[in-house]
C-alpha positions as CSV (number, residue, x, y, z in Angstrom):
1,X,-12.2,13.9,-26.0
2,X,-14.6,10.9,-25.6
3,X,-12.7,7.5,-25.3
4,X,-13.7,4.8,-27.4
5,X,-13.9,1.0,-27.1
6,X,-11.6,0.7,-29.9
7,X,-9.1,3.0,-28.5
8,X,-8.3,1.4,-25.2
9,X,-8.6,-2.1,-26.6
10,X,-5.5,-0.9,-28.8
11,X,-4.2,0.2,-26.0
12,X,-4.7,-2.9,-23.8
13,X,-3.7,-5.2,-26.8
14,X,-0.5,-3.0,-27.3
15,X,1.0,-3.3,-24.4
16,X,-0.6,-7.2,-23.2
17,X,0.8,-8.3,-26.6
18,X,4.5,-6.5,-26.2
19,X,7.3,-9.2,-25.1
20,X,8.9,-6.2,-23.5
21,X,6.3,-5.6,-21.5
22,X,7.9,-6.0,-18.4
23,X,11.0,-4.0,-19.4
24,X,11.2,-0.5,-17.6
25,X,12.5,1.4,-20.9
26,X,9.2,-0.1,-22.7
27,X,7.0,0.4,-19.2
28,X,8.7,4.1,-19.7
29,X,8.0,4.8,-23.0
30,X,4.3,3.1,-22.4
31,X,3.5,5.9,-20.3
32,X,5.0,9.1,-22.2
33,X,3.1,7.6,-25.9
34,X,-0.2,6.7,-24.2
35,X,-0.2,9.6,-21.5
36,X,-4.0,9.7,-21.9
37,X,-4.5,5.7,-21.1
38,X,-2.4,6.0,-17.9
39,X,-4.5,9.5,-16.9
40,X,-7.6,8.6,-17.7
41,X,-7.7,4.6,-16.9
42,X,-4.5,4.4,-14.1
43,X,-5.4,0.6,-12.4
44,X,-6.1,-0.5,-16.0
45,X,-3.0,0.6,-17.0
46,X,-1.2,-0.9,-14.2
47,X,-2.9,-4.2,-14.5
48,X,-2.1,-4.5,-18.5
49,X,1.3,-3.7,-17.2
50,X,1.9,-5.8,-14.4
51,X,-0.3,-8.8,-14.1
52,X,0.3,-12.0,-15.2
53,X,-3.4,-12.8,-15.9
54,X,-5.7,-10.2,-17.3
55,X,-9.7,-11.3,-17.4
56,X,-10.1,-9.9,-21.3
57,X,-13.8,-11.4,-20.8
58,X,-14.2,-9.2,-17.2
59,X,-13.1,-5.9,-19.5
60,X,-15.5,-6.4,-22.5
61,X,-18.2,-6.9,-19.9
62,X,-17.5,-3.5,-18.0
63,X,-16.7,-1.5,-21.2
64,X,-20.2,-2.5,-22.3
65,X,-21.6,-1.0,-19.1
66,X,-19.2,2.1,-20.2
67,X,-21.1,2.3,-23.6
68,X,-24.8,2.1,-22.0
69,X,-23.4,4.4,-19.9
70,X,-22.1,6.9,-22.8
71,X,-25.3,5.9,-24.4
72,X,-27.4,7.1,-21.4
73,X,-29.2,3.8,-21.4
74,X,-28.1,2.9,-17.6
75,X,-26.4,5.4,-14.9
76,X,-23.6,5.1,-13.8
77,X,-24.6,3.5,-10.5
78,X,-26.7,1.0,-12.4
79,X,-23.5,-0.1,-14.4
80,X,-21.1,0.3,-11.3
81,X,-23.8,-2.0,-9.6
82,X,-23.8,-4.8,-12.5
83,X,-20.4,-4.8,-12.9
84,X,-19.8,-5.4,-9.2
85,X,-22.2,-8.4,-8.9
86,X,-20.6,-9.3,-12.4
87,X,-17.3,-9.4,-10.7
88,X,-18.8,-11.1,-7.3
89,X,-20.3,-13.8,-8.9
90,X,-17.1,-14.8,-10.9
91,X,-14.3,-14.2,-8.2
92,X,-16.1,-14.4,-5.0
93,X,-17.3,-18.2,-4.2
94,X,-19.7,-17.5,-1.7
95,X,-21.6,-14.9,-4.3
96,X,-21.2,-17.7,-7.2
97,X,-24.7,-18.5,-8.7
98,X,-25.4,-21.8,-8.9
């Protein structure tokens, strides 16, 4: 089954936007609804769960690398590659452009 945009941005949005979020009976029940998030996505998962901040911006970018990727418009090195100089240049002060 191919994985859309759409579907793990409910996902993401489902549980980000829960106020029991942090609650293991909802972390629980998380993981048995959306077996196929935690499977198929695991440190995305874990990170919608458990971080305080969450870079919605740094997700849109690599699930546009996903879709060129789907899309066979890039490899999968080329977007692996972007989306680490992506994350470098944002995160990393030495790598900051500029």
């Amino acid at each position: 089954m191919e994985t859309s945009d759409q579907d793990i941005w409910s996902v993401v949005r489902e549980i980000r936007d829960s106020p029991y979020r942090t609650l293991e009976a909802f972390q629980k029940q998380i993981r048995e609804d959306r077996e196929w998030f935690f499977t198929k996505y695991p440190t995305l998962a874990e990170m919608c769960i458990n971080s305080e901040v969450f870079d919605e911006k740094a997700l849109e970018y690599m699930l546009a690398q996903k879709t060129h990727v789907d899309g066979a418009t890039r490899t999968q090195h080329e977007a692996s590659v972007s989306v680490g100089e992506h994350l470098a240049d944002k995160y990393i002060p030495c790598y900051k452009k500029r």
